[in-house]
Each structure stands twice: as C-alpha cells, then as structure tokens.
C-alpha positions, 0 to 999 in steps of 0.5 A: 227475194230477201237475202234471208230467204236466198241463204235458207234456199242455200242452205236447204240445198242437197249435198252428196256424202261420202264417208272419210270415217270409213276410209280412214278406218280402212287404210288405217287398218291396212297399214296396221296391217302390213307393220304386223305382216312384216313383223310376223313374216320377217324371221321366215322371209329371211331365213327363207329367202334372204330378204326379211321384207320379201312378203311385206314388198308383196303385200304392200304392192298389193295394198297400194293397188288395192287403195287405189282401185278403192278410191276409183271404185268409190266415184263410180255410181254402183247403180251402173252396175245393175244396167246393161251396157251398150257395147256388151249387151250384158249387165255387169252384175250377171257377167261377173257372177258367170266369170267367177263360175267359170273360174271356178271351174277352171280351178278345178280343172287347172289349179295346183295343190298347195298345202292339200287344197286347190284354191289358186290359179298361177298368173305366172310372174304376178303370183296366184290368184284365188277366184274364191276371194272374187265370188264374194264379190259375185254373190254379194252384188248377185243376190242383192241385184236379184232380191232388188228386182222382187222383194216382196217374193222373199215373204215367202219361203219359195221366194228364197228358195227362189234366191237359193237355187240361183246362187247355188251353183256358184256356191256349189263349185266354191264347196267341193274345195273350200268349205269356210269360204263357201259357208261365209258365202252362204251367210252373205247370201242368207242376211240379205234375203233376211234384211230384204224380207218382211217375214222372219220365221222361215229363216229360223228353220231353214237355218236348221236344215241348212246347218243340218246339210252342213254337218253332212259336210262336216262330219262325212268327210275325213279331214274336216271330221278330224278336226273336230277331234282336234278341236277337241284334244288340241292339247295331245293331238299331233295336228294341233300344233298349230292351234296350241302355239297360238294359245301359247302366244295369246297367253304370254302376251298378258295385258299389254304384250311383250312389244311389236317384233318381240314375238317368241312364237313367230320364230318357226313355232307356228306355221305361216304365222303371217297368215290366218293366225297373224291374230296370235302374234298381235295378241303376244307383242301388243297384249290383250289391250292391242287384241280389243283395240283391233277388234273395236277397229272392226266395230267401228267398220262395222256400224260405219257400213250398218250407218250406209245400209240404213240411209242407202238411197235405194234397196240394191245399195243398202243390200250391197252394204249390208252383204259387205258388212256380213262379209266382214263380219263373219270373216273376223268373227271366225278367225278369232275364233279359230285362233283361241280355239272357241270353234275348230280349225278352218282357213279364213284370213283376218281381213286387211291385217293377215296376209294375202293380195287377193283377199286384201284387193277384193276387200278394198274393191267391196269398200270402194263399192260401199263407198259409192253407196253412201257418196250417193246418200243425200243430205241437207246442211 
C-alpha cells in the first residue's frame, strides 16, 4: 500500500461531530441571561430583601448546575435511554413519563397556591420545583420513543390517535393547572407525529378540532375568558396593567435603548419584571436593535437544532430534535407575543433569559440530550 493510498484511507475515516455552534449559543444566552435577570430584579431584590443580587446568586447557582448537567448529558449516548436497564428492569423513557405523572399528581395533592395557581411543589431549603417544566422533558422523549417504534402507524389517522391517547394522560394532568404549559406540550407531541408521518392532511383537521376543544378551555372558563377581555381593552381594563407597563417600555425603548440597567419600567411598575416579561425591560434599555439581536440568537438555536434533526443517525434522534426545537420555538414565539400584546396574556417564560431554575435546568438538560445526538452523527473529513 502506497502512502497515497494510506492517507486517502485516513482521510475517509468516520469522526464523531459534536456541535460547539449549539453550545456556544447556548451559554451565550444563559449569560445574557443572567446580566438581564439582574438588571430587571435588582431594585425589587433589594427593596425586598436587602440583597440587590438575591435572584441573580439563585438563578446563576441554578445555571451553573444547569451547565454542567448539560455537558454530562451531552456524552451520554441518548440511545440508552430507549433500552431497558438491567438493575431496574424498566426503560428510562417509560419510568420518567410515569414519574412526571406521579408528580403531577402530587401537585395537585400537595402544591401550595402562589399567585392563584398550583404549579410548584416545596423542596424545602433548595426552594420550589415545578414538575411541569420535567413533563416537556417526558413528552418529548415519550412521543419520540413510541413513534420510533411504528411510524408508518402514523400514516393513518388512528395511528395518531393512537400517540394521542397514550400522552394524554400526562397532558391531562398538566391542563387542570396550566393551560400554556400543556398547550406547548400538546405542539411538541403534535410536530413529531407531523415530522414522522408521511401523510399530512389529517393533521390540518385535527388541527381544528383540537383547537376547537381548546376554545372550550378557553372560553368556559372565568379568568382565562377574561383575559381575552383584556386582550382587548388593555388600555382601561384594570387587569392590564401589566401588558400596558410593558408596551410603555418597548415603546420608550426606541432604536438602541436607553442602556443596560436604565430601565424606568422595572422600578415597581411592572410586576415581577424578571420573569415572563424580562423581554419588555430588554426592549427599553438595548432598543429594538438589542430585541432582534436575541431573537435572531433563537434563530440561529433554532437551525442549529433543524441541522441535528435532518443528519440525526436514526429516527428516535431526529425525533428528540425536532421536539426540543418545537419546544423552543413555540416558548419564544409565545412570550414575545404575549409581551407586545399580539395574543392575550398566558405565563410562559422566555427560555435561558427570563427567570426561573426549573425551567433553565430542564432546558439545558434537553440541549445536553440534543447534543448527544449530534455527537453521534458521523461524518468524513
């Protein structure tokens, strides 16, 4: 063998990818973060608390954590997760999404109300936990896991009714307290059975009849009716507020802000300012420059998680991908919308930026998991 043959064979050699554009987004992002959770929390923390760093020192603890189970997770093999285990006889996928059922169950039992809902379950010292945040996780390895097993069912419309009914009862459970997070959970289930199915139709009607149910939801039920009210009359309905304070900080934010931590809005004006509506305060201290800059950030998450699911090494992968993406996707789509008023009022936080430790560690525990997936892509240099 010539050594011109011995390089070509060399060269031809398979090598593992792993996606640094994807990490690298991410973190960035999760500092980004922080700085803004800091600068819209300080005056409240310290008027509060004392301590203008008290929800910075949580959430950076949280994101520190995060990180760190993300790159764990990123070097697991995330086809481990389909087979059984030989010390608990169970597949980690099938035991997770029961766990998240019986948390769920345990929140309605045991959660205390805040802010009249009943979302978090006390872990005493280390603060609340909201299990919801953990049944994304479920669904998306869930429903990817059993459309693996027989896509082609899903060609048929009893096929998805098929995926339907077995998710359902997680769904179900998040629904009777949470309505935005089940929804986001019920178009992660729905874009993987439509990226697995070679047929397309039927979902345009059960589109319908699911939104149809959802108007049900909507409509039949007091306070998420009145908020289409305040929708509405935003402008003199006195629950809005909220919505108002924010158009008032997107619009005196102009072209490039007034600076970081020269928010006026922050100052009491709107409520908890660090959480789902963090993207106001954004908008009025970096200016609509700042606000496409961290929505072209999401983009580029976006096509970086669409480049995994298209050269994933098998279905289940490209599945995962694609429901972290739809995940993501509708998440940031939904707040922002929120914020400027496009869509009424719902609570879903603007992921890696807006405050909040479960959210933030599930999210970089669903990265660490994509990242697996494309550290098992094989390519040749």
């Amino acid at each position: 063998m010539t050594r011109e043959d011995r390089d070509k064979g060399k060269s031809n050699k398979l090598h593992s990818y792993y996606d640094y554009n994807l990490l690298f987004l991410t973190i960035f992002l999760v500092c980004f973060g922080l700085v803004m959770v800091y600068s819209t929390s300080s005056y409240n923390a310290a008027r509060e608390t004392g301590n203008p760093a008290f929800y910075l020192e949580k959430q950076g603890a949280f994101a520190i954590f995060g990180v760190v189970v993300m790159l764990i997770v990123s070097k697991i093999d995330y086809r481990i997760y389909k087979h059984k285990l030989p010390v608990l006889k169970i597949r980690p996928i099938i035991a997770l999404y029961f766990v998240c059922i019986l948390l769920q169950i345990a929140v309605l039992i045991f959660a205390k109300e805040i802010n009249g809902s009943k979302r978090w379950l006390s872990l005493g010292p280390l603060g609340t936990f909201q299990p919801s945040e953990l049944s994304k996780v479920g669904i998306i390895l869930f429903t990817a896991y059993v459309v693996s097993l027989a896509p082609k069912k899903l060609d048929k419309f009893t096929g998805f009714i098929r995926i339907l009914i077995l998710v359902l009862p997680l769904i179900g459970l998040v629904l009777s307290q949470n309505f935005s997070t089940a929804l986001v959970m019920g178009l992660i289930m729905v874009a993987i059975c439509f990226v697995a199915s070679r047929k397309k139709l039927y979902f345009f009607v059960s589109g319908g009849l699911l939104a149809g149910l959802g108007s049900i939801f909507i409509f039949f039920v007091s306070y998420r009716s009145e908020r289409i009210e305040v929708w509405k009359n935003v402008e003199t309905h006195p629950k809005g507020y909220q919505i108002l304070q924010g158009l008032y900080a997107i619009a005196s934010g102009r072209i490039f802000g007034k600076g970081l931590g020269e928010s006026m809005q922050k100052l009491g004006f709107i409520p908890e300012s660090h959480n789902d509506m963090i993207f106001a305060v954004i908008c009025e201290e970096l200016g609509l420059f700042g606000a496409v800059a961290v929505i072209l950030l999401f983009v580029l998450i976006i096509w970086r998680l669409f480049v995994i699911a298209v050269n994933a090494p098998d279905l289940f992968g490209g599945l995962i991908a694609t429901g972290v993406l739809t995940h993501i996707a509708a998440q940031v789509l939904i707040n922002v919308a929120v914020v400027t008023n496009t869509i009424p009022s719902t609570g879903i936080p603007l992921p890696f930026i807006s405050y909040g430790g479960s959210s933030l560690l599930v999210l970089l525990a669903e990265m660490g998991i994509v990242l697996s997936v494309s550290n098992q892509i094989k390519y040749e240099r």
